[in-house]
Structure formats: structure tokens, C-alpha cells
C-alpha positions in Angstrom: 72.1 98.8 122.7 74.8 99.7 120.3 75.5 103.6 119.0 74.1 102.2 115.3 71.3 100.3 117.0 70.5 103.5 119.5 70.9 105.8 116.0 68.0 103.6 114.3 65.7 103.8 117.0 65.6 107.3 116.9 65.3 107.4 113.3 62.2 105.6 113.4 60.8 107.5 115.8 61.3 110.8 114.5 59.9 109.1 111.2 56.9 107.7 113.0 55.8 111.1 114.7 56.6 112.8 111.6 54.3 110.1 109.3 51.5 110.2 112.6 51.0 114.5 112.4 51.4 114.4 108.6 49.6 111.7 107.8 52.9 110.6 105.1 56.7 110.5 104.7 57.4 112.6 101.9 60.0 114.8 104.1 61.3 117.6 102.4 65.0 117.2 102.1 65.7 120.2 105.1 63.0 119.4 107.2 64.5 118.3 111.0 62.6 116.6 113.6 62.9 116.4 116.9 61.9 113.5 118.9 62.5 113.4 122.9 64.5 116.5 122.0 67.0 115.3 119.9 67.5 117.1 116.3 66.8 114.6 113.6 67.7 115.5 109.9 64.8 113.5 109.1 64.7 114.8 105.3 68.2 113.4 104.7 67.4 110.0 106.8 65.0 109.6 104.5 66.7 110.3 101.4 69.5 108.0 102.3 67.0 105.4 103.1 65.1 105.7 99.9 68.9 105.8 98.3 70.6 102.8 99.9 67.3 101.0 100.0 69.0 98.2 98.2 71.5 98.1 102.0 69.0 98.0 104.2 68.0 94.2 106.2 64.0 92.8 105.1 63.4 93.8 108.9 64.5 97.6 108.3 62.6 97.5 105.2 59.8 96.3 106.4 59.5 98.7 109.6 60.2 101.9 107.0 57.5 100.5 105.0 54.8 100.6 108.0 55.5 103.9 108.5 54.4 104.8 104.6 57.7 104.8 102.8 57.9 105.3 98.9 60.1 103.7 97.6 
């Protein structure tokens, strides 16, 4: 696994235990997550996501989605 491919993965995770205790993904911009210890700007992941949306593969779009994106 790649840096970029390694980089998603904990993206996602830090999205998906943030989306399972909140019950959503509207992140505040500052909020930071912390998955398997790892600090996780998840506010700004998500903003860039939302932002560069039009970037991102069917596949990443679709996994965002499943966690309860807005897009």
C-alpha cells in the first residue's frame, strides 16, 4: 500500500468513527480525530472532499457517500 493509498484509508476511518458516535458528517472545519492514534484533521478532509468532489474516482465517491456525506 502506497503513502496516498495508506493516507485514504485513514481518512475513512477517522470519517467512519466520527459519522458511527455522531450519527452524521457535518465536521466542523477544526474538529481532529483520532483513529488508532493518529491525529486526523478530519474537518479539513472533509472540506476538501466536499471541495474537489468533482476529483475524486465513482469508487471514493461512493465510499464518502456511505458514510453520510453532503454533498
Amino acid at each position: 500500500m502506497g503513502r496516498r493509498e495508506a493516507a485514504r484509508a485513514v481518512n475513512l476511518a477517522a470519517a467512519r468513527q466520527y459519522s458511527e458516535r455522531e450519527g452524521h458528517l457535518r465536521v466542523p472545519r477544526e474538529h481532529v480525530e483520532v483513529p488508532d492514534g493518529t491525529e486526523i484533521k478530519l474537518g479539513a478532509v472533509v472540506d476538501n472532499k466536499r471541495r474537489r468532489a468533482d476529483k475524486l474516482s465513482d469508487e471514493q465517491r461512493a465510499e464518502w457517500t456511505a458514510l453520510g456525506m453532503r454533498w
